[in-house]
N, C-alpha and C positions, 0 to 999 in steps of 0.2 A: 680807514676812518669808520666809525662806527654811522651806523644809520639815522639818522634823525625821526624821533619817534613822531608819531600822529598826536599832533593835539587832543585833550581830552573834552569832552562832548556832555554838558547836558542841556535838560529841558525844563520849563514852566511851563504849563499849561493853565489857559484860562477857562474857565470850567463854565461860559455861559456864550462863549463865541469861537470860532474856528481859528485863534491864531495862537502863537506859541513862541516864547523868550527860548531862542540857541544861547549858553555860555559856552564861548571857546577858550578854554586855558593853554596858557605856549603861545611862546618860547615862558622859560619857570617865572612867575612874577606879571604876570602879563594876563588880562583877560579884556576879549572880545563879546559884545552883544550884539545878537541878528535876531530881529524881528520874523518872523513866517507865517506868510499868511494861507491855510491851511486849505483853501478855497481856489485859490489860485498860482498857490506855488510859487509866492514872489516874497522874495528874499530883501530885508532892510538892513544893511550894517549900521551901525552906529556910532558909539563911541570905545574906543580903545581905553581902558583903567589900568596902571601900573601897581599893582597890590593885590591883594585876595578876596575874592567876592565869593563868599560862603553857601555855594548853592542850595544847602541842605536845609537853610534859615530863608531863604528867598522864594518870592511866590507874585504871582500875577493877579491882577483883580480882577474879576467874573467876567469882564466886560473886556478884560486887557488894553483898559487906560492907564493903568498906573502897575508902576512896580518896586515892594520895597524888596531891601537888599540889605544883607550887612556885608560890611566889608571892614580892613584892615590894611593899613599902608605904614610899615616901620621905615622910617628914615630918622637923623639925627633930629629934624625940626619936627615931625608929628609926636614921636616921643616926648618932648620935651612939650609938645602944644598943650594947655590946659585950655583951651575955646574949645577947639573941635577933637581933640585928644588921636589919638592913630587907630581907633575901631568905633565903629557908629554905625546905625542903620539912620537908613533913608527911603525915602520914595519918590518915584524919578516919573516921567513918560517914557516907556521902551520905545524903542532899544537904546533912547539916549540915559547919562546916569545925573544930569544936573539934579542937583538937590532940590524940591522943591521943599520938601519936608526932611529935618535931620535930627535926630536923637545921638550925641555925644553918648558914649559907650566907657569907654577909657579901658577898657582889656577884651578879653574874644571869649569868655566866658557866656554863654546864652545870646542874648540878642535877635535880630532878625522879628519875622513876624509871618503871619497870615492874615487874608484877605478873609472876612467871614461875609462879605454884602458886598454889593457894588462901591461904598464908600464906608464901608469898616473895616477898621481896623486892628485882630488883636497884635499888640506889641509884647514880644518877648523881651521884656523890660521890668525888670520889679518897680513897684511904685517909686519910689527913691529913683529910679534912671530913664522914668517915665518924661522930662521936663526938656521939650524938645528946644534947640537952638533957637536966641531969640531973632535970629534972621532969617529962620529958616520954618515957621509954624507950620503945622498942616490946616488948609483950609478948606471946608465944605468935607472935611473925614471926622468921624467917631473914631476916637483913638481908646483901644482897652488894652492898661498897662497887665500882665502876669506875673502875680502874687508869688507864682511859686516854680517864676521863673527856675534853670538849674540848668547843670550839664551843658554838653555841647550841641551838635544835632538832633540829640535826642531830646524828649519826644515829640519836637513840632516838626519833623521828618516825618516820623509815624503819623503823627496828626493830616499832616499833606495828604500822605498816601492814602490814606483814610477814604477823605472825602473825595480825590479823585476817581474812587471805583477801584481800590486794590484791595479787594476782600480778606481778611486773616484766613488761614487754612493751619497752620502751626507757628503755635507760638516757639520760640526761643528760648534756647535751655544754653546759661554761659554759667562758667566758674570763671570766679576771679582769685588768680595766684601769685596775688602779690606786686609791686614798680614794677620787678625786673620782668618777667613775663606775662603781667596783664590777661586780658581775655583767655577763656578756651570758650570756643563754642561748640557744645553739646549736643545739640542740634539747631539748624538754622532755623530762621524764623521764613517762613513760604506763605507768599499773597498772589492772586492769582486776580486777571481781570478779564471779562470774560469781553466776547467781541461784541458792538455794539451792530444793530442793522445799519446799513449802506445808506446815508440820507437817500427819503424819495422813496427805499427799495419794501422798508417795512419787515424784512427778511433779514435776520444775523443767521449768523454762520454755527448753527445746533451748539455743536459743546466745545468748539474752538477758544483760547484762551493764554493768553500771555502768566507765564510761571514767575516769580522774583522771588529766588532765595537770595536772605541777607545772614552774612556771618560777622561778627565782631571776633578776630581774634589779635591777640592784644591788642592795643588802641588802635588797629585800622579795620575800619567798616571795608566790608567785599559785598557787591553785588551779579549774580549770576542769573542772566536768562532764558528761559528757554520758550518754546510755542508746544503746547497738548491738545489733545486731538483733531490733528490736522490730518488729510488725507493724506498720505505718503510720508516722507520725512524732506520736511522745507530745507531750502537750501539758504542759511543766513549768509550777510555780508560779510565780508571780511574784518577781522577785529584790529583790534582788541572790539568787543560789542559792549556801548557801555548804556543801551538806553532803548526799552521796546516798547512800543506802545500804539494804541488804535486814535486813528483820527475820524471826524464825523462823515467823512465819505468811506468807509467800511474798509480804509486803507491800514496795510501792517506797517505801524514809520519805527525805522533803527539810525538811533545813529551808533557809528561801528567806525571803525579805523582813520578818523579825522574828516568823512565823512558822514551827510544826510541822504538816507535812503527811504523809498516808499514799495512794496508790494499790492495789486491789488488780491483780492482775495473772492473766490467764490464757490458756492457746493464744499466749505471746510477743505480748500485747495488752496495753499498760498503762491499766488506766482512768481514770475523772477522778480527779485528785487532790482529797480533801476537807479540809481544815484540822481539827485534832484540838488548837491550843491557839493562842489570838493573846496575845504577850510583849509588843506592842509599847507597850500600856499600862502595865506593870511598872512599879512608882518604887520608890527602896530604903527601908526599912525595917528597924527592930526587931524580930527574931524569937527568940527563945529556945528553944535545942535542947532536943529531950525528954531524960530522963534517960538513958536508953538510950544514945543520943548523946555521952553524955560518960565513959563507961568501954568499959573494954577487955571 
């Protein structure tokens, strides 16, 4: 029998408080949301979604009360639904996904959004797909539809990364040759974040720094990380590594082979990474969002 691979692994980070959205995808068709609270290393599952939630279109709000998301669920009856159609974004309270707010989509062309305030919102939605369900309004949010919305992840991925602190270092050189072979990438695009000081400590780590090269070659995005100028050569988790990144206690967090891992780091020396949650057991489940969860 062949092995059963690790779940795949990313993150949202909220860019104004210490906690952070885990998607776990797997088994195929399947996605998990865990809340992490970055402070205390306590772990919230939520709810289990049968369909595809488009990580690269989803994003947290400053404050990480709210989360939109798009996503996509094909079966006979959403195909055919013209209310809510089978792709829509929404915005939920993490880690649960009830809709408080929903914009009807009707294909996977652009969508999703970013958090630009504590209660704004731009919406990758051309004015025309901007007119959210009427069961579902968003209330107490500034909603901003994009005029020139386009494409898929791109570029309110880059836009993410952007503003999270992932600095451009080289841009990206692709040729495009054609359906049949799509993408070459020429060279990859490389963003570098550099380490933040250790809350309390006032002291970052000199020129230590998380690397993200991205390649598009034909229509699949690749991302590769690595750590530069660290003292010795760090020893990473075991992979596949799909996710590096600093938290506000001056920790190196990965997530790598269906697990979450933390390093601490000091004098530009990262130390052993410890595992802080294994996913790779997860099976989906029935969970019922608290009440909290279900209003504005």
């Amino acid at each position: 029998m062949k092995p059963v691979p690790p779940p795949r692994l990313s993150l949202l980070r909220a860019v104004r408080t210490p906690v952070a959205l885990i998607l776990r995808r797997g088994p195929s068709k399947w996605v998990e949301a865990i809340r992490w609270d970055f402070a205390t290393d306590r772990f919230e599952r939520g709810h289990w979604f049968h369909g595809r939630i488009y990580d690269g279109r989803s994003d947290l709000s400053p404050d990480g009360e709210f989360l939109v998301y798009f996503a996509s669920k094909f079966s006979g009856r959403t195909v055919n639904d013209t209310e809510y159609t089978y792709a829509w974004t929404a915005v939920s309270r993490p880690p649960w996904l009830t809709a408080l707010a929903l914009w009807p989509k009707g294909d996977c062309w652009w969508g999703g959004g970013l958090f630009t305030g504590a209660r704004t919102l731009w919406l990758n939605h051309r004015p025309a797909e901007a007119a959210p369900h009427p069961k579902h309004k968003p209330k107490g949010l500034t909603v901003e539809p994009n005029p020139d919305a386009h494409g898929e992840d791109e570029p309110i991925y880059r836009r993410r990364l952007e503003r999270d602190g992932w600095a451009l270092r080289q841009e990206w050189q692709l040729q495009w040759h054609g359906l049949g072979r799509g993408y070459e990438t020429l060279a990859p695009e490389e963003r570098v974040k550099s380490a933040a000081p250790a809350a309390g400590s006032g002291q970052a780590n000199g020129a230590l720094q998380i690397v993200i090269s991205r390649r598009l070659d034909n229509l699949k995005y690749r991302e590769h990380f690595r750590v530069e100028g660290a003292a010795g050569d760090p020893e990473l988790p075991p992979g596949p590594l799909e996710w590096l990144d600093w938290d506000p206690r001056g920790r190196l967090l990965a997530l790598s082979g269906g697990r979450v891992w933390a390093a601490e780091v000091a004098e530009n020396r990262v130390r052993r990474f410890a595992e802080l949650l294994d996913l790779r057991g997860d099976k989906p489940e029935q969970r019922t969002a608290p009440s909290h969860a279900t209003t504005w």
